[in-house]
PDB file of N, CA, C, O and CB in Angstrom:
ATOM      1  N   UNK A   1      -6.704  -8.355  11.126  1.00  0.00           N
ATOM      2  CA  UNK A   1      -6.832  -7.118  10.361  1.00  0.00           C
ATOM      3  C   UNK A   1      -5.752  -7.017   9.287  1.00  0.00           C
ATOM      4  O   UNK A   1      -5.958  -6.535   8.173  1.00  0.00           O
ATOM      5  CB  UNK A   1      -6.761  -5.908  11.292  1.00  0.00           C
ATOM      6  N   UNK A   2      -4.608  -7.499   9.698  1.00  0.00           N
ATOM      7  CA  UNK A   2      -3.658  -7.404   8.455  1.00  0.00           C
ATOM      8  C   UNK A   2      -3.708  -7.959   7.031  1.00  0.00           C
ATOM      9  O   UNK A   2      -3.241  -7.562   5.963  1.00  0.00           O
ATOM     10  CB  UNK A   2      -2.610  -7.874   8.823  1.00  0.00           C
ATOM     11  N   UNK A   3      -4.767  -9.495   7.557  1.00  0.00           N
ATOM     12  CA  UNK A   3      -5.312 -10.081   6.205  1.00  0.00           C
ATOM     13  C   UNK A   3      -6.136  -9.428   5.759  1.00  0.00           C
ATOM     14  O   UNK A   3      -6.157  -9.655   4.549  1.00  0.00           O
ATOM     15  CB  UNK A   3      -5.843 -11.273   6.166  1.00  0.00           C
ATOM     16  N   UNK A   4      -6.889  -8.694   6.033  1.00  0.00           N
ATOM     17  CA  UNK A   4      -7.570  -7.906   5.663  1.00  0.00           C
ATOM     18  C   UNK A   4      -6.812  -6.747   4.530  1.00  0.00           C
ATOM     19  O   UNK A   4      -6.946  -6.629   3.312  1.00  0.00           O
ATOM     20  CB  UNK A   4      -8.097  -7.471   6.874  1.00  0.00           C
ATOM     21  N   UNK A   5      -5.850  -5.868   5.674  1.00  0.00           N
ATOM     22  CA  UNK A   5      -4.923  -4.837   4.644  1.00  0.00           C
ATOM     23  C   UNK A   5      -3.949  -5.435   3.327  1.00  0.00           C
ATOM     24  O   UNK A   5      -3.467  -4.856   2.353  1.00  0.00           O
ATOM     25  CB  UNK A   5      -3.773  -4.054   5.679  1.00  0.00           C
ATOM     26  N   UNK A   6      -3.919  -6.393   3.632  1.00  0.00           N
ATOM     27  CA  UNK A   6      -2.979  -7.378   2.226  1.00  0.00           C
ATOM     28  C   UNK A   6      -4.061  -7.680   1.147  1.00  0.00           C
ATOM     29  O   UNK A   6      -3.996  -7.582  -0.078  1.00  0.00           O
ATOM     30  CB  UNK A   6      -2.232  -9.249   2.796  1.00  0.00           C
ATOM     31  N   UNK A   7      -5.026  -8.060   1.925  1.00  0.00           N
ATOM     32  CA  UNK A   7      -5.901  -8.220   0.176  1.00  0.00           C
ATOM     33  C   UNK A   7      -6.034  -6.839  -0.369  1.00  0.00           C
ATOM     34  O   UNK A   7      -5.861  -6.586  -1.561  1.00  0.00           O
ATOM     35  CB  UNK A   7      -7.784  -8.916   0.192  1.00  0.00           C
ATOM     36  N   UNK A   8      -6.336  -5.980   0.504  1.00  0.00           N
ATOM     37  CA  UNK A   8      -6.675  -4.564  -0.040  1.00  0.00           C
ATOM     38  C   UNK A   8      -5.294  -3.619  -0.937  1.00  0.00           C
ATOM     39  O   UNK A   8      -5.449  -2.564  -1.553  1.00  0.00           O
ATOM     40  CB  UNK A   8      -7.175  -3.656   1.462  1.00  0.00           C
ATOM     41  N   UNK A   9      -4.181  -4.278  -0.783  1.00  0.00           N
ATOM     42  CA  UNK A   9      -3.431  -3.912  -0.895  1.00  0.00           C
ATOM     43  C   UNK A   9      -3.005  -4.509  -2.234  1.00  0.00           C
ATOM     44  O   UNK A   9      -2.341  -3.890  -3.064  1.00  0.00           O
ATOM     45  CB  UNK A   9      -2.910  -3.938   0.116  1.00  0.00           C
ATOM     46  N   UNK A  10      -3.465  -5.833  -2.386  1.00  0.00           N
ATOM     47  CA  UNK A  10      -3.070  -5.777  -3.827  1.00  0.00           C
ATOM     48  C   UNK A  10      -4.573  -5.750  -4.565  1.00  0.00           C
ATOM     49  O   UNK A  10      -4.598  -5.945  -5.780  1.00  0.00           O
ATOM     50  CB  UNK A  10      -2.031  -7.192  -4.301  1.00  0.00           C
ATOM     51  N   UNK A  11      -5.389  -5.595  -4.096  1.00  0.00           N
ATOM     52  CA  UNK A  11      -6.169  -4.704  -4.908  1.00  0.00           C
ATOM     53  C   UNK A  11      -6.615  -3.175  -5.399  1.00  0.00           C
ATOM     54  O   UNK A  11      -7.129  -2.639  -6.381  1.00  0.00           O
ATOM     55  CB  UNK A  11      -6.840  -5.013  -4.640  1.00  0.00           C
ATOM     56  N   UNK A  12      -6.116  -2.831  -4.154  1.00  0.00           N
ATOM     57  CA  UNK A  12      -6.153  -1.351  -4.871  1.00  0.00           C
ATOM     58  C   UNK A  12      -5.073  -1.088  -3.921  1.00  0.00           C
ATOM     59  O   UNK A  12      -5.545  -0.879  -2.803  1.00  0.00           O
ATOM     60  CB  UNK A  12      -7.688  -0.222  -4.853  1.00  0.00           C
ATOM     61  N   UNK A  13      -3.637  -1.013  -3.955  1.00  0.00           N
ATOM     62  CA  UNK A  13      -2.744  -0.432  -2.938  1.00  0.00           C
ATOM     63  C   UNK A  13      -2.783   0.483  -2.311  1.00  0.00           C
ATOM     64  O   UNK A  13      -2.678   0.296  -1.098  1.00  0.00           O
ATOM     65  CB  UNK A  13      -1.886  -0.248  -3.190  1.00  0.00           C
ATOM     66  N   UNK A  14      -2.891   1.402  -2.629  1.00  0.00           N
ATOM     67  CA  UNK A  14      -3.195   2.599  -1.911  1.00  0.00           C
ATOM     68  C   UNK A  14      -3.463   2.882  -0.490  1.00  0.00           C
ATOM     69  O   UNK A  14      -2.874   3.537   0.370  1.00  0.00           O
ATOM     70  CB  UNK A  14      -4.095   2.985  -2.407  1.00  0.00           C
ATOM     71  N   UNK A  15      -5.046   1.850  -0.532  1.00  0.00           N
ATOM     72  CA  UNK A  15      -6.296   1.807   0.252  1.00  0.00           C
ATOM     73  C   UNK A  15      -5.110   1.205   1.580  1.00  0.00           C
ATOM     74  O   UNK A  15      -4.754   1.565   2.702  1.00  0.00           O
ATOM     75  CB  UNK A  15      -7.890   0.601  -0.489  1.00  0.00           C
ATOM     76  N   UNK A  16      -4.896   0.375   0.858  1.00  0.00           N
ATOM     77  CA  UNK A  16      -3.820  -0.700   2.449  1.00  0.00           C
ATOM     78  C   UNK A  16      -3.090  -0.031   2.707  1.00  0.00           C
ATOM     79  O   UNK A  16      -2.934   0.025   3.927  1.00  0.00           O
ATOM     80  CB  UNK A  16      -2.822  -2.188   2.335  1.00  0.00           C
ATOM     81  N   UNK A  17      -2.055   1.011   1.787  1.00  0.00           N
ATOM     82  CA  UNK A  17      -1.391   1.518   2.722  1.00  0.00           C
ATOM     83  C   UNK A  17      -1.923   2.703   3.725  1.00  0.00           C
ATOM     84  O   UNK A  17      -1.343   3.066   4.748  1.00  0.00           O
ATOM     85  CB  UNK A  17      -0.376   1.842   2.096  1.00  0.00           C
ATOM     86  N   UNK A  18      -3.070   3.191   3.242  1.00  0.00           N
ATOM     87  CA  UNK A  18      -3.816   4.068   3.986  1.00  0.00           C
ATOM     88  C   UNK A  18      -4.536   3.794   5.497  1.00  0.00           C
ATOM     89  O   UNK A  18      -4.768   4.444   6.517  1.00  0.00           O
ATOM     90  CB  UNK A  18      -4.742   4.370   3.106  1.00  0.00           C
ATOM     91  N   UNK A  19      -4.727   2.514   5.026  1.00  0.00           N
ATOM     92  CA  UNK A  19      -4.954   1.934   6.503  1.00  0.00           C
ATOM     93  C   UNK A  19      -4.105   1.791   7.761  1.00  0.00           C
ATOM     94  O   UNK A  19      -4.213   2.011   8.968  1.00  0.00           O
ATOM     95  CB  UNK A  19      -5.240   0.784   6.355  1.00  0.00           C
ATOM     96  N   UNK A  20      -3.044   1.230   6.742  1.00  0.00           N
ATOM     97  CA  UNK A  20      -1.808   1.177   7.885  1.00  0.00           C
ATOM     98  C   UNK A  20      -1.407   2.606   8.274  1.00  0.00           C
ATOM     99  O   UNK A  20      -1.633   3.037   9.405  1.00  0.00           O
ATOM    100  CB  UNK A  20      -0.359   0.388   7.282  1.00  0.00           C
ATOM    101  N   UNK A  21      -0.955   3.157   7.552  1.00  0.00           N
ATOM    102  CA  UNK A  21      -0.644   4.593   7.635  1.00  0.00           C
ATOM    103  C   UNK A  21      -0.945   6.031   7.815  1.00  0.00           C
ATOM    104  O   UNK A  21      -0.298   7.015   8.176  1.00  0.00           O
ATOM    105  CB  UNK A  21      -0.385   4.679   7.072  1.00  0.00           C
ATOM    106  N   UNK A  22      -2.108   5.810   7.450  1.00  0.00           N
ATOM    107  CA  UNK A  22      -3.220   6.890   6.888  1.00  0.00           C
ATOM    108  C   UNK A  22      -2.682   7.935   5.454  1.00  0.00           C
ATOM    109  O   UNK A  22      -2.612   7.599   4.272  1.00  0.00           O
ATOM    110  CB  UNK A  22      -3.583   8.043   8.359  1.00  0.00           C
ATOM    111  N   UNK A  23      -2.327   9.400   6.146  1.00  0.00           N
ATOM    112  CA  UNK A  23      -2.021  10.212   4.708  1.00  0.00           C
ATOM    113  C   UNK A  23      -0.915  10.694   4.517  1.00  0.00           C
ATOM    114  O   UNK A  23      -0.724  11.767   3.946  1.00  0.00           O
ATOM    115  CB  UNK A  23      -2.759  11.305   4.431  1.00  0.00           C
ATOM    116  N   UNK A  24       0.231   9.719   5.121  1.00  0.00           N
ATOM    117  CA  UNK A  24       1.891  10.567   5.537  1.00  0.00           C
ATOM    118  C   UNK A  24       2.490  10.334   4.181  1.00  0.00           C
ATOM    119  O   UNK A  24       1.906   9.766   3.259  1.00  0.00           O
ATOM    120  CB  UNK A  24       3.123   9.718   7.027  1.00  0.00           C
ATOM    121  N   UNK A  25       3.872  10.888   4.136  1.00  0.00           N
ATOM    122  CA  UNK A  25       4.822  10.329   2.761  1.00  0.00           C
ATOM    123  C   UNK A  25       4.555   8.724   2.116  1.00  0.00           C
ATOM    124  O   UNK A  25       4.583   8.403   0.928  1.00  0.00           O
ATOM    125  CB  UNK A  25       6.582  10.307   3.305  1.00  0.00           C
ATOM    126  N   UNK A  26       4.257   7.741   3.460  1.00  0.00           N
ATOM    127  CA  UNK A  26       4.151   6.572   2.696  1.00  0.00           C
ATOM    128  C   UNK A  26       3.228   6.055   1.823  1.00  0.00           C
ATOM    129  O   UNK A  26       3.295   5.085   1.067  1.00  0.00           O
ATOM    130  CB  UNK A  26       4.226   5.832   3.329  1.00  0.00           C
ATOM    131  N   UNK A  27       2.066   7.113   2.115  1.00  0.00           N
ATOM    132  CA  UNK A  27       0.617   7.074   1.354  1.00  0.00           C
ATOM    133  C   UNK A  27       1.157   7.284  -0.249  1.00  0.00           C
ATOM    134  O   UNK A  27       1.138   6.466  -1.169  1.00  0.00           O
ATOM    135  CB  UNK A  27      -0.628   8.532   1.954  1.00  0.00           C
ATOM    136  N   UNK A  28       1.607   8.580  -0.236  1.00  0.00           N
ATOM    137  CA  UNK A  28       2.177   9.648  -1.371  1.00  0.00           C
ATOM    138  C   UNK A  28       2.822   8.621  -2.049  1.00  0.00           C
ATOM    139  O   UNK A  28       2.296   7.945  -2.933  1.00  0.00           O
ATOM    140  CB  UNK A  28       3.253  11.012  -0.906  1.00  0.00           C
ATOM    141  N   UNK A  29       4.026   8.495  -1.616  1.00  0.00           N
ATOM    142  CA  UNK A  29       4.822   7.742  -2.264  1.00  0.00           C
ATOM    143  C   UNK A  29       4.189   6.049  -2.998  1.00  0.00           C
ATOM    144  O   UNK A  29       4.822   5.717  -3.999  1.00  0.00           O
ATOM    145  CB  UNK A  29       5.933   7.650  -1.173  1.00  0.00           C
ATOM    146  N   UNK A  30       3.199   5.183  -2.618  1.00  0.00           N
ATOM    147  CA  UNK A  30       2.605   4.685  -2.985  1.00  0.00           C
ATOM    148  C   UNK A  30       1.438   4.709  -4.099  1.00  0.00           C
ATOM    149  O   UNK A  30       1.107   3.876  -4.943  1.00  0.00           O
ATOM    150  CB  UNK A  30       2.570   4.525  -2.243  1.00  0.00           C
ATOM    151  N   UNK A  31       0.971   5.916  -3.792  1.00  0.00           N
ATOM    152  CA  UNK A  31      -0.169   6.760  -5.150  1.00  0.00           C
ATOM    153  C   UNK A  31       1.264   6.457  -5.992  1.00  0.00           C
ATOM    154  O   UNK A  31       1.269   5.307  -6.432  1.00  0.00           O
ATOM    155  CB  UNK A  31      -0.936   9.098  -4.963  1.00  0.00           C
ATOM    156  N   UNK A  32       2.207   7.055  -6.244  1.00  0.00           N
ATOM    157  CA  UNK A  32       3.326   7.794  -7.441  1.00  0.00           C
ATOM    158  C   UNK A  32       3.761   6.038  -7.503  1.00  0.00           C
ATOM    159  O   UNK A  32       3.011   5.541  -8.343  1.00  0.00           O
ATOM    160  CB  UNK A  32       4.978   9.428  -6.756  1.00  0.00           C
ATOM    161  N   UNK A  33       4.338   5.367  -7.139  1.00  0.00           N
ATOM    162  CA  UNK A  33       4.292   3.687  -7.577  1.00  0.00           C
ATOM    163  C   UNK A  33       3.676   3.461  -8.291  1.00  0.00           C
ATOM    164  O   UNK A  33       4.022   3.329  -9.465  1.00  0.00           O
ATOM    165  CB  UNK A  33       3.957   2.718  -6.843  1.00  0.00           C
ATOM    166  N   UNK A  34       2.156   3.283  -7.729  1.00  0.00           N
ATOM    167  CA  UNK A  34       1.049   2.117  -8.216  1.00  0.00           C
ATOM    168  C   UNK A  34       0.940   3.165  -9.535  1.00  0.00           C
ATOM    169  O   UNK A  34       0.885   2.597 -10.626  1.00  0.00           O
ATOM    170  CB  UNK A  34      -0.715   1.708  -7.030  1.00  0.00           C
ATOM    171  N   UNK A  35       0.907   4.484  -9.541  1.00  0.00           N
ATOM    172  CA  UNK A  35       0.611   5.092 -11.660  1.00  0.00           C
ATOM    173  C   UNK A  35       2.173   4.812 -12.369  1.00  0.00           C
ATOM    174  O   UNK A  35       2.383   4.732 -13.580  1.00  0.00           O
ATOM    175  CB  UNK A  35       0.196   7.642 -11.975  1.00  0.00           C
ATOM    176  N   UNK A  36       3.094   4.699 -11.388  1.00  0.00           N
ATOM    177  CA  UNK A  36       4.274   4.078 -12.374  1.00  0.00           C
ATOM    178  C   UNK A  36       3.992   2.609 -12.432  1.00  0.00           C
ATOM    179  O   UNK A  36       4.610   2.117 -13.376  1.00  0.00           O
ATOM    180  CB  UNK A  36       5.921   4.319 -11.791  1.00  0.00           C
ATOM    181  N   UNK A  37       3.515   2.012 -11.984  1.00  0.00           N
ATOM    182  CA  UNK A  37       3.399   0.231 -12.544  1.00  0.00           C
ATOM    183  C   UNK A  37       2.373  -0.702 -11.234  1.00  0.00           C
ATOM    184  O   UNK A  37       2.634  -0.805 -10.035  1.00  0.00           O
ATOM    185  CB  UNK A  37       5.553  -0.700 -12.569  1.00  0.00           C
ATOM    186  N   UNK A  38       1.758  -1.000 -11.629  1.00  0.00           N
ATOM    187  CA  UNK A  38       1.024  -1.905 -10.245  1.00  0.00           C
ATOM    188  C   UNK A  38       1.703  -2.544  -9.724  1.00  0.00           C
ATOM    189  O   UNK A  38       2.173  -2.059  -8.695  1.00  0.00           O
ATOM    190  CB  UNK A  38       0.000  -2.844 -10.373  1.00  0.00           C
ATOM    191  N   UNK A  39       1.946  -3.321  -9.933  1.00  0.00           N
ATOM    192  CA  UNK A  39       3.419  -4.002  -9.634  1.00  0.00           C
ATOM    193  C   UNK A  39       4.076  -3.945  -8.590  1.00  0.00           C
ATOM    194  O   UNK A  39       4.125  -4.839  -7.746  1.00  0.00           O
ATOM    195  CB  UNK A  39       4.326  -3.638 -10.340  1.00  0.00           C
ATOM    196  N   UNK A  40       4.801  -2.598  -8.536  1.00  0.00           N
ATOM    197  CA  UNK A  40       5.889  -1.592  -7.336  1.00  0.00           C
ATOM    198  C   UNK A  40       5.000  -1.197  -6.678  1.00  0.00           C
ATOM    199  O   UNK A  40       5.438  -0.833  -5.587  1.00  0.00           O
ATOM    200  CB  UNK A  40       6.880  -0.196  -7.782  1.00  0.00           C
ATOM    201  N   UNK A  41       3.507  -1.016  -6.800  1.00  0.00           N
ATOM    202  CA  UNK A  41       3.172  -0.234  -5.990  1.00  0.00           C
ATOM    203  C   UNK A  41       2.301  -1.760  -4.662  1.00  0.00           C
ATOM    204  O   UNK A  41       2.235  -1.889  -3.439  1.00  0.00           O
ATOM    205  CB  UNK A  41       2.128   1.188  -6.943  1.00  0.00           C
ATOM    206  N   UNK A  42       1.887  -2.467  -5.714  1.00  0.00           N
ATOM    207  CA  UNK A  42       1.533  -3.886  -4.536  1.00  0.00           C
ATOM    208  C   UNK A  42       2.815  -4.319  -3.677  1.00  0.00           C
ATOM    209  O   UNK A  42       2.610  -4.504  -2.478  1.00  0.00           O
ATOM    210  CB  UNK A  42       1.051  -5.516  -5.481  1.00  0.00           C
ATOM    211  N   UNK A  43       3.808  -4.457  -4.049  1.00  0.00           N
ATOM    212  CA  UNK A  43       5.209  -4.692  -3.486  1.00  0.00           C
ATOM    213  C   UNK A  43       5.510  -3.605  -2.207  1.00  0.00           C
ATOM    214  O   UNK A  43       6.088  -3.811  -1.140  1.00  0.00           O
ATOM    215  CB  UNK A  43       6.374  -4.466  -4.787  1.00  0.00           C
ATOM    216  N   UNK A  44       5.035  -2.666  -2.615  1.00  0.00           N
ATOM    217  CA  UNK A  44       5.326  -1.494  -1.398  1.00  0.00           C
ATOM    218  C   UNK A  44       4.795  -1.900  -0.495  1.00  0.00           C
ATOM    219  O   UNK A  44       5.167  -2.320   0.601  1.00  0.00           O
ATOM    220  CB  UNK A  44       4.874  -0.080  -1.488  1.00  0.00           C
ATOM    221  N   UNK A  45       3.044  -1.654  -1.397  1.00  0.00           N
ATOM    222  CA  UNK A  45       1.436  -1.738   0.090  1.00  0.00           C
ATOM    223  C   UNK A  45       2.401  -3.126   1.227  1.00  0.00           C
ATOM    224  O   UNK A  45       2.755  -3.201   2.404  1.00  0.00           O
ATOM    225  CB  UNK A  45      -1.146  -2.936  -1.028  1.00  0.00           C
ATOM    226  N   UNK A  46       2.467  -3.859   0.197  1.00  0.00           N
ATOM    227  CA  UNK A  46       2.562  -5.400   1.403  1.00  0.00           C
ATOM    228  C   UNK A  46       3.882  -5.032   1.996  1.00  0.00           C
ATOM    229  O   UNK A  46       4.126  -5.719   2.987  1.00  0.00           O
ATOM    230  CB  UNK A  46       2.693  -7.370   0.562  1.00  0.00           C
ATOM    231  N   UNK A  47       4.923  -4.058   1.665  1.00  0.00           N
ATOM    232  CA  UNK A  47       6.416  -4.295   2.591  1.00  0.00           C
ATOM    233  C   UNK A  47       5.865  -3.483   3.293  1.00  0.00           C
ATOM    234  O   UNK A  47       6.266  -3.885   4.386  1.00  0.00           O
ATOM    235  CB  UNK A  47       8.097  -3.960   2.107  1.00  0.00           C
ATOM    236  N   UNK A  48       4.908  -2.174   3.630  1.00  0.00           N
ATOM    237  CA  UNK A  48       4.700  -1.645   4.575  1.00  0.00           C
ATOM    238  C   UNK A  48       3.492  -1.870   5.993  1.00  0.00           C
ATOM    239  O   UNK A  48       3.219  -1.337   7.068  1.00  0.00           O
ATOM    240  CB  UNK A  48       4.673  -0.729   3.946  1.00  0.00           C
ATOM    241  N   UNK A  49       3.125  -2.820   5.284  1.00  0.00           N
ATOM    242  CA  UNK A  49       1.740  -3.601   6.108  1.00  0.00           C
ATOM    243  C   UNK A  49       2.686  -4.807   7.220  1.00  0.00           C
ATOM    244  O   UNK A  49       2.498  -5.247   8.354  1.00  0.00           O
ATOM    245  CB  UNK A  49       0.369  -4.744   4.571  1.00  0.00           C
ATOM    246  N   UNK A  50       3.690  -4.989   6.208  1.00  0.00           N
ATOM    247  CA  UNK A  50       4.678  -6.251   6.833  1.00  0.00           C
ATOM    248  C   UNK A  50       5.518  -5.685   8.125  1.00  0.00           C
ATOM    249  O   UNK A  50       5.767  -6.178   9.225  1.00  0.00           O
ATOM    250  CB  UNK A  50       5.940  -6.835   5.547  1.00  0.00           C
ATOM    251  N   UNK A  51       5.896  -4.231   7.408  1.00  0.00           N
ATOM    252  CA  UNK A  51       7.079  -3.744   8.140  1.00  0.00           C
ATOM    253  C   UNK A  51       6.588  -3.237   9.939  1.00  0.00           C
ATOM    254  O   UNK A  51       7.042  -3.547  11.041  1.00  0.00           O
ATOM    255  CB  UNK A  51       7.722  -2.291   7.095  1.00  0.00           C
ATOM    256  N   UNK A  52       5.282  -2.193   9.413  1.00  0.00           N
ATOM    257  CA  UNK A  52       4.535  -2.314  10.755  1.00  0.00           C
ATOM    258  C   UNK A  52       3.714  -3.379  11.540  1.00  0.00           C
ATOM    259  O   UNK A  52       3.244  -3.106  12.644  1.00  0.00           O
ATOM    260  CB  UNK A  52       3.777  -1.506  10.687  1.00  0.00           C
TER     261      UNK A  52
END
């Protein structure tokens, strides 16, 4: 399942971290990343998919 949340994650980040997480601060804070740069916000999805 995690390969799963990593592709999703750098395709639309969000989605992965939503999976892992569902709708807490780490969701939030990921939306506000990925519209400041895709970039930071794929870097997040995968450190938090990693971290749990």
């Amino acid at each position: 399942m995690d390969i799963i949340r990593i592709i999703l994650s750098i395709l639309l980040p969000p989605v992965g971290v939503f999976l892992q997480v569902g709708l807490g601060l780490q969701f939030w804070i990921n939306i506000v990343l990925t519209l400041l740069g895709y970039i930071p916000g794929v870097v997040h999805a995968i450190w938090i998919i990693a971290r749990h």
